[in-house]
N, C-alpha and C positions, 0 to 999 in steps of 0.2 A: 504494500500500500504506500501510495506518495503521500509528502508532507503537503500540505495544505499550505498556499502562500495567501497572503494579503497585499492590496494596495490599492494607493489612489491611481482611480482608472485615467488613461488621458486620452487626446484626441484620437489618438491608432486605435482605442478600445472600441471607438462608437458602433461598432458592426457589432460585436459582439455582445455588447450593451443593449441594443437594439434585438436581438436572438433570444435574449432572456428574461428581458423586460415584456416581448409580446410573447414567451410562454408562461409566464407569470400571469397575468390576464387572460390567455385562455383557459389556463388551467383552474385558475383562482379569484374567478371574476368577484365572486361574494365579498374578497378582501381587500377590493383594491376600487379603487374614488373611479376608474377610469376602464371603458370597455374595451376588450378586446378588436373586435370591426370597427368601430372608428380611430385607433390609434394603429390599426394597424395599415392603414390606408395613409397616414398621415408621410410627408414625405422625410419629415425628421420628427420623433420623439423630442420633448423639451431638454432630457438630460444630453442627448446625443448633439444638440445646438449648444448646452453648459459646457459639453465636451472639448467642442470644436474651436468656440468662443468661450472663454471663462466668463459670466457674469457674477455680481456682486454674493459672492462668497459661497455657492452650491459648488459643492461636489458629490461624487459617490465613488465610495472603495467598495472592490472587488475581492473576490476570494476564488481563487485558481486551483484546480487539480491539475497540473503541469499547464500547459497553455488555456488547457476549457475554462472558462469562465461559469463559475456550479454558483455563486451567490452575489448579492448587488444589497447595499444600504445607502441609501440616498440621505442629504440634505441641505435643504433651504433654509435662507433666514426669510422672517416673515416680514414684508413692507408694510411701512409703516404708514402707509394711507388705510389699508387694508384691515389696521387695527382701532380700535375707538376705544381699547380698553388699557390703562396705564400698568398694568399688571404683564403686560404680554411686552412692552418695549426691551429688546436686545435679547429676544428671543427667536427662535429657529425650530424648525420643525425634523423630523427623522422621519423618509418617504419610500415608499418604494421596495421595503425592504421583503427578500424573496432567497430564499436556498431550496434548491432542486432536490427533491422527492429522496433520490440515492443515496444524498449527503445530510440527512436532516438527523438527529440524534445524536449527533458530533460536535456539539457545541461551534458550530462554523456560525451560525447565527447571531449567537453571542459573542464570539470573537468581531465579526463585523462590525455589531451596536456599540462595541469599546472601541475600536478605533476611529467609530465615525465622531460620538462623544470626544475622546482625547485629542483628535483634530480640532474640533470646535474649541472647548474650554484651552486650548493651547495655541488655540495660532488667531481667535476671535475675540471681540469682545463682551458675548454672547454671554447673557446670566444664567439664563435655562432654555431647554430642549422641551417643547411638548410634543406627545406623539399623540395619532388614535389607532385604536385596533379595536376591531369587532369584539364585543364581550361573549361571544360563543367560541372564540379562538384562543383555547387556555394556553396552547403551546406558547403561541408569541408573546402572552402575556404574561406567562412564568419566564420568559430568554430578559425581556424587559426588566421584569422584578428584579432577575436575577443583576441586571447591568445598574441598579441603583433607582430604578425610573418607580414610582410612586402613583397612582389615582389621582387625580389633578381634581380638586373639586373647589369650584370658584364660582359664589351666584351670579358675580359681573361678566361675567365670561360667556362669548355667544353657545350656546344648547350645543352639544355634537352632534353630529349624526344618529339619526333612527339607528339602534345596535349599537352605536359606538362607543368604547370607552375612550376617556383623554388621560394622557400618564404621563409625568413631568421628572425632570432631571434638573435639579438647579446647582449650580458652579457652585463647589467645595470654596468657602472661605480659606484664602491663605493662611496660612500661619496658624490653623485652627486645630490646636491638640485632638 
C-alpha cells in the first residue's frame, strides 16, 4: 500500500480537480449545495478558475494515492457584502470537501480538514472557519469533531439549510496555556 501525500492543489491540478469534484456530485448529490448536470456542463468549475487564477485567498488541498487524486477540501473566505452579521467578519468557510469511496476509513478526510485549517489560521487573518454538513451525515461530522470544529449555534446568524448542520473552528488564542 502507498503513503498517502497531501497538498495544495495548483493550476496543472484543475483537470483532475474537475474529475473528482463532478464524481463527488454525482455520487453524493444529497451532500453537496450544487448538482451534478448543471456543473457539469459548466465550462470551468469555480475552484478550477481559483486554480488557474488565484483569487482572494481560496484554495483546496488534495490528497494523492501516487499521482490519482482520491480526496479534495476546499476553502473560501466569506465577502463581506455577503454578511450582515458582525459575528461572521474574518471568517471563511470549509467546501467541497469529498474522499472516494476506496479510501474512506483512513483518516485521509481528517488529514485534509487539518491542513486546510493550519493553512488558514497560518498564513490568514481568519478568526474562525464555519462549515455545514447535512445532520444525517455522522461520518463527516464525527472527521469535523474530531479536527476541533464545534455546532455553531448563533440566533443572529442566517437559518442553514433544510438538514443542515453549521460547525465552527475558531483560531486558538496565542500564547494561550
Amino acid at each position: 500500500m502507498r503513503t498517502i501525500s497531501y497538498r495544495k492543489l495548483a493550476a496543472a491540478d484543475a483537470g483532475l480537480y474537475r474529475e473528482i469534484r463532478l464524481e463527488s456530485l454525482r455520487l453524493h448529490p444529497e451532500s453537496f449545495g450544487s448538482g451534478y448536470e448543471a456543473q457539469r456542463k459548466l465550462p470551468k468549475l469555480m475552484f478550477e478558475r481559483a486554480l488557474e487564477s488565484p483569487v482572494d485567498n481560496r484554495f483546496l488541498w488534495g490528497a494523492f494515492d501516487g499521482p490519482r487524486l482520491i480526496g479534495i477540501c476546499g476553502y473560501i473566505p466569506f465577502v463581506m457584502g455577503d454578511l450582515d452579521t458582525p459575528d461572521l467578519r474574518n471568517t471563511g468557510t470549509i467546501i467541497q470537501m469529498y474522499v472516494q469511496a476506496a479510501y474512506r476509513g483512513r483518516k485521509i478526510g481528517l488529514a485534509l480538514v487539518h491542513a486546510v485549517v493550519r493553512e488558514v489560521f497560518e498564513n490568514t487573518d481568519m478568526a474562525q472557519i464555519i462549515l455545514g454538513v447535512m445532520r444525517e451525515n455522522a461520518r463527516a461530522i464525527r472527521v469535523y469533531e474530531q479536527a476541533g470544529f464545534q455546532v455553531y449555534d448563533n440566533p443572529e446568524a442566517e437559518p442553514a439549510a433544510s438538514g443542515e448542520l453549521l460547525m465552527i473552528k475558531r483560531r486558538e488564542e496565542r500564547g494561550a496555556a
